[in-house]
VOVEXLUM-636082 format. One record per residue: residue number from 1; residue in three letters; x, y, z of N, C-alpha, C in turn. Coordinates in pm, whole numbers. Layout:
<sites>
NUM/ALA/X/Y/Z/X/Y/Z/X/Y/Z .
...
</sites>
This chain:
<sites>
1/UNK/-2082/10400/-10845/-2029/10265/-10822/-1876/10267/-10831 .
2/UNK/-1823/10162/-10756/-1634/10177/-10754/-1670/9992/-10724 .
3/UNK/-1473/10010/-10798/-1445/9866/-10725/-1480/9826/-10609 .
4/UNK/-1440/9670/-10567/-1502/9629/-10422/-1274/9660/-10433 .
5/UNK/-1246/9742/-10332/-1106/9763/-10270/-1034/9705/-10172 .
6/UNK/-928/9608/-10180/-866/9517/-10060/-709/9576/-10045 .
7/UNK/-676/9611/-9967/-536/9611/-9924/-474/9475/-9906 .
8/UNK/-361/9476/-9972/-282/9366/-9890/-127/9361/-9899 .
9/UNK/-81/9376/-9805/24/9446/-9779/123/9315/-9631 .
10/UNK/219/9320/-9613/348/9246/-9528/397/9369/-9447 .
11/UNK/393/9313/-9342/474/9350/-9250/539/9338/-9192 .
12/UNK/652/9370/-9099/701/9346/-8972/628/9338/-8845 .
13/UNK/678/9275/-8742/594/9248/-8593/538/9363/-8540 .
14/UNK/664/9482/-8590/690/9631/-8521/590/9649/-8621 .
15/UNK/494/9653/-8724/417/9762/-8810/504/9830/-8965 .
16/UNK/615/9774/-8963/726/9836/-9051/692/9750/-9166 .
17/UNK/664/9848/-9309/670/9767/-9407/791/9751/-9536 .
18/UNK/875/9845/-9506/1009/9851/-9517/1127/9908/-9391 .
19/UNK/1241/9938/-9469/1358/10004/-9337/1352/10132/-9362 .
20/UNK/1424/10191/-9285/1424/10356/-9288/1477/10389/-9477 .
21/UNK/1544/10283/-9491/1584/10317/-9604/1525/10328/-9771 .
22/UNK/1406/10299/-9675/1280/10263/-9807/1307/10118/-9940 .
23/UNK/1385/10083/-9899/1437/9969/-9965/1317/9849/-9976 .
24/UNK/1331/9742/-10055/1259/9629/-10048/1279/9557/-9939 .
25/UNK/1199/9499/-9835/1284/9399/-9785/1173/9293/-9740 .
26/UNK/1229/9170/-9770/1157/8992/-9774/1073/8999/-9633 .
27/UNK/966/9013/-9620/905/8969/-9510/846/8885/-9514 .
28/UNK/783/8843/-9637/663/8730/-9656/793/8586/-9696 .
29/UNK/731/8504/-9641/756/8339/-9701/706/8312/-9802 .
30/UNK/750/8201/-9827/734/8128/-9985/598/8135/-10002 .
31/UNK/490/8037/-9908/375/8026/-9904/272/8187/-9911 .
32/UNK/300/8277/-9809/225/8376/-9877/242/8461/-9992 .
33/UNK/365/8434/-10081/424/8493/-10179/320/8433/-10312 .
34/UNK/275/8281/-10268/173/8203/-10345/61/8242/-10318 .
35/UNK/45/8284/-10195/-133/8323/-10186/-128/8460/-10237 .
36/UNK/-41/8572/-10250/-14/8697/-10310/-29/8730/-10457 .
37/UNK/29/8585/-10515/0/8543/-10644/-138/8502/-10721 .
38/UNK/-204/8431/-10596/-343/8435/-10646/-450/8523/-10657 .
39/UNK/-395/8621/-10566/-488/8706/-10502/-497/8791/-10659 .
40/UNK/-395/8826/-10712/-360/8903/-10826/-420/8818/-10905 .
41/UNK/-427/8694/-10938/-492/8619/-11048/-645/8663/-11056 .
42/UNK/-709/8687/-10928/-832/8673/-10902/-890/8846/-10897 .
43/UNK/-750/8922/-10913/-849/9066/-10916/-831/9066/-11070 .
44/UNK/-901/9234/-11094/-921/9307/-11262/-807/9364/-11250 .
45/UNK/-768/9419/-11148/-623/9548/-11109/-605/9520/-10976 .
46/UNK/-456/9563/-11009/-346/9574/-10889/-293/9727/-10925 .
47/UNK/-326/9772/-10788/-263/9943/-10774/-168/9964/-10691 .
48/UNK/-63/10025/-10719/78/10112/-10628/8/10223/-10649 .
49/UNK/120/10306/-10534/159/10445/-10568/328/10449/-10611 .
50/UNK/335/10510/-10648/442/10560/-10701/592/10558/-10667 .
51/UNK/582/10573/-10487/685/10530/-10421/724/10418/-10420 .
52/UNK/611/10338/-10450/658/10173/-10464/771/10169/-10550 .
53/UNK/702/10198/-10668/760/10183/-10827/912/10193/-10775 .
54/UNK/883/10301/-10746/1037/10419/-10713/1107/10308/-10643 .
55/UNK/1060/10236/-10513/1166/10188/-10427/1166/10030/-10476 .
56/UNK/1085/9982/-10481/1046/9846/-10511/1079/9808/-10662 .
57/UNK/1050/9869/-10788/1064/9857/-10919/938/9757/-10936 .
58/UNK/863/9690/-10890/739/9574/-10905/718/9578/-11082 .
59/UNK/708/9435/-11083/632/9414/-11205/484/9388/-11239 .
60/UNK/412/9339/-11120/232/9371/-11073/201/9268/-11160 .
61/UNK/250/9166/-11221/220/9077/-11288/204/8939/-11232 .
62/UNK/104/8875/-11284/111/8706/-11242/205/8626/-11227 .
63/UNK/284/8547/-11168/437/8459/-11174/398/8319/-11229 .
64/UNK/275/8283/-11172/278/8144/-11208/202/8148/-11384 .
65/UNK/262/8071/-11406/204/8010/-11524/45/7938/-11528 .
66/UNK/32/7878/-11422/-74/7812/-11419/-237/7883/-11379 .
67/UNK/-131/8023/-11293/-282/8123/-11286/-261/8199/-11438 .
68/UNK/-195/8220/-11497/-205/8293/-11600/-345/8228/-11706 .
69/UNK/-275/8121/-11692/-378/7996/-11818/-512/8014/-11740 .
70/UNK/-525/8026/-11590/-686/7995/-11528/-749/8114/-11589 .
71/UNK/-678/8215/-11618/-751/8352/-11624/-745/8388/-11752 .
72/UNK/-707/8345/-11833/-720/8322/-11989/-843/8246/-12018 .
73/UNK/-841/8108/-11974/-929/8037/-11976/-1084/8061/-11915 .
74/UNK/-1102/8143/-11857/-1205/8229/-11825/-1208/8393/-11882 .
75/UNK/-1147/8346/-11984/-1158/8532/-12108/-1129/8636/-12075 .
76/UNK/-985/8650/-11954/-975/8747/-11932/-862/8754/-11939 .
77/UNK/-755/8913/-11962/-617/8898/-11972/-531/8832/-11885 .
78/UNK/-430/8781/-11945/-316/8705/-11876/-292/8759/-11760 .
79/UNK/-281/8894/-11703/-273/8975/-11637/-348/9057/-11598 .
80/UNK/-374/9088/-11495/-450/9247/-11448/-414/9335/-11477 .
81/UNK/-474/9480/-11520/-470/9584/-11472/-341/9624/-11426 .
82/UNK/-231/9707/-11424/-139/9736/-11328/-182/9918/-11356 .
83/UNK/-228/9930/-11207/-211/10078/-11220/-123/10149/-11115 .
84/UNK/-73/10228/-11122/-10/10316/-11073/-36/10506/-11035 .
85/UNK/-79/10511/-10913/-98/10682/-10850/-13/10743/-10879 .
86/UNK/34/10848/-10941/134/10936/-10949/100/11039/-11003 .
87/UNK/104/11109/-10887/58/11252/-10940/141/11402/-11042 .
88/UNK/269/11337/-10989/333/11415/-11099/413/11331/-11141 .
89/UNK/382/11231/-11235/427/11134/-11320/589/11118/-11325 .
90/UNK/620/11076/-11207/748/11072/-11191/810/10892/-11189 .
91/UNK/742/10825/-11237/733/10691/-11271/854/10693/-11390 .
92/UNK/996/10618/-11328/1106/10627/-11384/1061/10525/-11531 .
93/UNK/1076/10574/-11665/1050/10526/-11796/1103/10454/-11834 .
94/UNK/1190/10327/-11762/1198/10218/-11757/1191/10107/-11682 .
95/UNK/1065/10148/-11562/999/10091/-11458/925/9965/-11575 .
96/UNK/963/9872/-11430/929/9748/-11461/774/9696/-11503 .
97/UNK/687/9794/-11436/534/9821/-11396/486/9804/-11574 .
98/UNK/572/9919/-11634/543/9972/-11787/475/9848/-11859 .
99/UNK/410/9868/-11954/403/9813/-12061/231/9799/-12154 .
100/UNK/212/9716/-12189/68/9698/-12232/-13/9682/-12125 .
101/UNK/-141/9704/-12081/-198/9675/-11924/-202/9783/-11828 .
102/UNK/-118/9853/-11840/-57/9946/-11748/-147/10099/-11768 .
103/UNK/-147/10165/-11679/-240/10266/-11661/-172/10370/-11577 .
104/UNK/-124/10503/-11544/-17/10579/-11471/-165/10683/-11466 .
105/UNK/-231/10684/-11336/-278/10790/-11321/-193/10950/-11290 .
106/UNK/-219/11069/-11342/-112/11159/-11282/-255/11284/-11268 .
107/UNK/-194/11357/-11249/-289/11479/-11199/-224/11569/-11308 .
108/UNK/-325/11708/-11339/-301/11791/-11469/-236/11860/-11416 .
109/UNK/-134/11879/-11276/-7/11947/-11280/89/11892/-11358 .
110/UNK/97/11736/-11355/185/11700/-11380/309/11737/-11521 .
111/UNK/442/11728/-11495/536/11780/-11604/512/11747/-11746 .
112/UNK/499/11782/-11850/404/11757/-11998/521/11692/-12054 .
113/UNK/617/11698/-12011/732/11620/-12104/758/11479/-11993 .
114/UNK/727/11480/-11900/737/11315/-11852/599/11241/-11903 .
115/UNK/478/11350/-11860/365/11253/-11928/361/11204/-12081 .
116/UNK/470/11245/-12188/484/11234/-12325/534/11131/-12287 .
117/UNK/698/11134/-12238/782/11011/-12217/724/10867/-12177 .
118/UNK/619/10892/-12085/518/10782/-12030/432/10740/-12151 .
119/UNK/368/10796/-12175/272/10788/-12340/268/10715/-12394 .
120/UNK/445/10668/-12418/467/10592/-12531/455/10461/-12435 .
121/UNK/480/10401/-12321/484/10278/-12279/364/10240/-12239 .
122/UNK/262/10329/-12155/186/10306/-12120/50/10392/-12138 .
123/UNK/-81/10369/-12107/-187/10418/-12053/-154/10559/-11964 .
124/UNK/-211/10663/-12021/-217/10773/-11882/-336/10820/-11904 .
125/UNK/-388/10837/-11756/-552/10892/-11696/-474/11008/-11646 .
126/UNK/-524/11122/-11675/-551/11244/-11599/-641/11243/-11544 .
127/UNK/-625/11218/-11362/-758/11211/-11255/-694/11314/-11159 .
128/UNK/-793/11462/-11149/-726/11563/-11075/-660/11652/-11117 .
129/UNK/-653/11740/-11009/-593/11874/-11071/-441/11891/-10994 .
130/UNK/-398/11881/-10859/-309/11901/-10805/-247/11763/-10752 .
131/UNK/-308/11664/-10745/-287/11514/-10688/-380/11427/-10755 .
132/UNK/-355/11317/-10771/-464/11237/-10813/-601/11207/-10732 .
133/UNK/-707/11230/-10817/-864/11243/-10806/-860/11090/-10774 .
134/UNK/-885/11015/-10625/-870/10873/-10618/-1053/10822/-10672 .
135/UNK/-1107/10910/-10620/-1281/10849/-10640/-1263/10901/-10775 .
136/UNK/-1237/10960/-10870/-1260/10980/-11002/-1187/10844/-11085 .
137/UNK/-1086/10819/-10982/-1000/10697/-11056/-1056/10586/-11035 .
138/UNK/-1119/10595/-10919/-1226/10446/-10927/-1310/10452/-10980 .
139/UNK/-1416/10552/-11059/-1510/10538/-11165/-1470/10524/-11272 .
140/UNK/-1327/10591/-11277/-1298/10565/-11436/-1271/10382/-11451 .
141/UNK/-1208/10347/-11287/-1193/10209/-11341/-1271/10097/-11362 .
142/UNK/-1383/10152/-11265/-1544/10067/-11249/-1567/10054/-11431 .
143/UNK/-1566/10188/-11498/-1579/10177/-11635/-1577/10090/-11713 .
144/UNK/-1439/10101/-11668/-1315/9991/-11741/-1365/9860/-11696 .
145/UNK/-1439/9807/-11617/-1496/9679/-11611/-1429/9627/-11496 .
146/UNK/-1366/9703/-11399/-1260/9653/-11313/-1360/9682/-11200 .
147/UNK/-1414/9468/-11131/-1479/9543/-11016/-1399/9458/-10888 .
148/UNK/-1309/9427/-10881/-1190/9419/-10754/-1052/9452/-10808 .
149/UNK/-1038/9548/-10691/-882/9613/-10705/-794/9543/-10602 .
150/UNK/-696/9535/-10621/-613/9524/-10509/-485/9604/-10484 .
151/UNK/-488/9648/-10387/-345/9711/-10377/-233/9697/-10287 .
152/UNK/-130/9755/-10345/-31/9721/-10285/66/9826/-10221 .
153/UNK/25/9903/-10163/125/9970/-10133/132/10090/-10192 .
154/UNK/219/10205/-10160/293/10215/-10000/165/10255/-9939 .
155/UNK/217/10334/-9808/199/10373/-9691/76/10470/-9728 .
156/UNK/192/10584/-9788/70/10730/-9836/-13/10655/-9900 .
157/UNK/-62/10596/-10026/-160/10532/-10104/-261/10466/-9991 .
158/UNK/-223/10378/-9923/-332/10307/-9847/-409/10399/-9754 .
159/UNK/-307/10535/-9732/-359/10645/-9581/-489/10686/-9694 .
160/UNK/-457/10755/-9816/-490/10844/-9928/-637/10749/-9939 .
161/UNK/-651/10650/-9918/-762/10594/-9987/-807/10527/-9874 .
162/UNK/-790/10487/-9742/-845/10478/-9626/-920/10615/-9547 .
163/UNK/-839/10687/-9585/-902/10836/-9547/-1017/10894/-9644 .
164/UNK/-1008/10849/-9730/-1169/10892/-9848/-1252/10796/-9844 .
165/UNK/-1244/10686/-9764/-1345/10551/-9761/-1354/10505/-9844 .
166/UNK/-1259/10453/-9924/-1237/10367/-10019/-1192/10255/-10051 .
167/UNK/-1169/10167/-9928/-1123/10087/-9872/-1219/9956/-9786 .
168/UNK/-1250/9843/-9877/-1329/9739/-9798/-1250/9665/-9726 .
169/UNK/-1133/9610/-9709/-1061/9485/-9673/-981/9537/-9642 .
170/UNK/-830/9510/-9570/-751/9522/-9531/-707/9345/-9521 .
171/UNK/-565/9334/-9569/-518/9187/-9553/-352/9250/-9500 .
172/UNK/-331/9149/-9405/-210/9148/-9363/-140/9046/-9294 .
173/UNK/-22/8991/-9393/53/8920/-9345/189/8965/-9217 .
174/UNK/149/8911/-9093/230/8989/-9017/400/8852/-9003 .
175/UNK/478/8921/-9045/625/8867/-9056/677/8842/-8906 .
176/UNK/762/8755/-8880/845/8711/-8803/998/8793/-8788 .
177/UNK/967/8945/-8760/1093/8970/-8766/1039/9162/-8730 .
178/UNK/1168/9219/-8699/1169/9348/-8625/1205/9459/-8740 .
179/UNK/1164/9583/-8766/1299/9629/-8860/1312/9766/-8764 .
180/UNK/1225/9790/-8677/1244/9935/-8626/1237/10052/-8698 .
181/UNK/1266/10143/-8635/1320/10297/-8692/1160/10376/-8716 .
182/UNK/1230/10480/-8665/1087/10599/-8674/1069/10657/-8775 .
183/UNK/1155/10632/-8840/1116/10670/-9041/1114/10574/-9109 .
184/UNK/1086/10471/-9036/1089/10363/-9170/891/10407/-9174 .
185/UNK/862/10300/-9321/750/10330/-9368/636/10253/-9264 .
186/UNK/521/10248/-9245/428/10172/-9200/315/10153/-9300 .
187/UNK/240/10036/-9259/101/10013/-9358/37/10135/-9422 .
188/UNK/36/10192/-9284/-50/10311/-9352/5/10446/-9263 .
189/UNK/59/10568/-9374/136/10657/-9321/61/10824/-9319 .
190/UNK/62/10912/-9408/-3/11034/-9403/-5/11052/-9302 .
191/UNK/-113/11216/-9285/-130/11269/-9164/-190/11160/-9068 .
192/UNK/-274/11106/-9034/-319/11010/-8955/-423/11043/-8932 .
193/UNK/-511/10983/-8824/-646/11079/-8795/-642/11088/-8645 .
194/UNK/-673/11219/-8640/-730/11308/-8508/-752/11214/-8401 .
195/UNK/-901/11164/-8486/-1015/11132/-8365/-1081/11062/-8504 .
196/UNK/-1202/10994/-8456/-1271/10945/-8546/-1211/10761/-8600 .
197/UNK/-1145/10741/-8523/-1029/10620/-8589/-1123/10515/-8635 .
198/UNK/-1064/10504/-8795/-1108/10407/-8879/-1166/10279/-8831 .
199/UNK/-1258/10225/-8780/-1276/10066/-8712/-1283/9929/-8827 .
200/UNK/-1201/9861/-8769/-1195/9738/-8839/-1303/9610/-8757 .
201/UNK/-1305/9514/-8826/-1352/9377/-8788/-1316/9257/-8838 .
202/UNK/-1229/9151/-8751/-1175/9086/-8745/-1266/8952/-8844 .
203/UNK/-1184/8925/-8980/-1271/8812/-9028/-1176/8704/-8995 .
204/UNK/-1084/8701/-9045/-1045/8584/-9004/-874/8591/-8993 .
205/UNK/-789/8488/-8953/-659/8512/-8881/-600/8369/-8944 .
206/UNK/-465/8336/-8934/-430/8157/-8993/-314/8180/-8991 .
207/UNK/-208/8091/-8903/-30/8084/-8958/-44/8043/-9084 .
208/UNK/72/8132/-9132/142/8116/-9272/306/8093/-9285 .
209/UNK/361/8003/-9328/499/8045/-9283/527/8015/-9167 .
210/UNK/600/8108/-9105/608/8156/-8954/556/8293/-8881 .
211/UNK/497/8349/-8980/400/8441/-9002/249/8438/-8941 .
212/UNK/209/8550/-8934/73/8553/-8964/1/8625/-8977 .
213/UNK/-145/8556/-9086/-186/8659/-9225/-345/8682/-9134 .
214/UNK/-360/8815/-9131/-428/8867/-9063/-574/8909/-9179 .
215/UNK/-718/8908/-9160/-774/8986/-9246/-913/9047/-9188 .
216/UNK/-893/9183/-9200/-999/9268/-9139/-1128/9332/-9243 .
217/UNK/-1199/9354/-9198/-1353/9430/-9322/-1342/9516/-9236 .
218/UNK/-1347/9645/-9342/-1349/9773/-9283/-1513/9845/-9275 .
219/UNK/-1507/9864/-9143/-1618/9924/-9091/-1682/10094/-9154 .
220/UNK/-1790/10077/-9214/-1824/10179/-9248/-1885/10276/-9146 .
221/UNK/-1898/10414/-9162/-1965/10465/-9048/-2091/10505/-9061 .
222/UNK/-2195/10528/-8970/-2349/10502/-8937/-2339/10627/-9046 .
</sites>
């Protein structure tokens, strides 16, 4: 058994979910920034990979006050889950992510003096030997009582776990705006696939903003 798994992720028109420069940059409006917020109220965990951390700094935490109290008030922490992929625990030790809640998967390559440094702020799972074990990380989290994940990002993470079938949903808010460039990041990056291409099915579609938030169920195969 594993979590039920949703992507949800912003984009550009072009497919770009940052600039070449890997930087943050505003694609979503006010309004889906609120439905982004709930979405997190309503999972156990919210997962990055690592590059996020790195480029983004995210705090994976609730903003509003008022989902905080809904999810208290139904006995569960103020917050989700924040976990983080990183296989060689390179999660800078005063990332915003850190704290109580927090979980840094790394793989048993990883450097023994960053996984100490990490130790002290947070949760670390050793899942894997050379990269992180993603289906080992979803049983460990099923464990943990966590049965919707959501994630966020980047590119490699969503390829990494679309490519092992680990992936029910796909959500995407598509932005009003261009960023270009053949190195900037996309939804979903890694090697890609051959042949065999992943099939989606269209649930449902709605302006947001000036935007619009797209959401697909991912097709399993026969």
């Amino acid at each position: 058994m594993r979590p039920y798994v949703f992507i949800n992720s912003a984009m550009s028109a072009d497919g770009k979910i940052s600039s070449f420069l890997r930087r943050q940059v505003r694609i979503s409006g006010s309004d889906d920034l609120l439905r982004v917020d709930r979405l997190r109220a309503e999972s156990d965990a919210v997962m990055v990979g690592v590059g996020t951390v790195i480029a983004d700094n995210p705090k994976l935490r609730v903003k509003s006050e008022a989902l905080r109290a809904w999810r208290l008030e139904r006995g569960m922490p103020e917050n989700p889950l924040r976990i983080v992929a990183d296989s060689r625990a390179r999660t800078p030790p005063d990332a915003a992510v850190l704290g109580p809640g927090c979980i840094i998967a790394v793989s048993s390559s990883a450097p023994p003096e960053r996984i100490k440094g990490l130790s002290k702020r947070c949760e670390i799972a050793v899942c894997g030997e050379d990269s992180v074990d993603l289906r080992r990380l979803m049983d460990m989290l099923y464990e943990r009582g966590v049965r919707r994940l959501m994630v966020e990002g980047g590119g490699t993470l969503n390829w990494s776990l679309i490519e092992q079938d680990l992936v029910d949903e796909i959500c995407v808010f598509l932005g009003p705006m261009v960023i270009g460039g053949r190195d900037a990041p996309t939804l979903v990056d890694g090697i890609g696939f051959a042949e065999n291409f992943q099939k989606l099915e269209l649930e449902s579609s709605e302006r947001i903003d000036d935007g619009l938030l797209i959401k697909w169920r991912v097709v399993r195969s026969a």
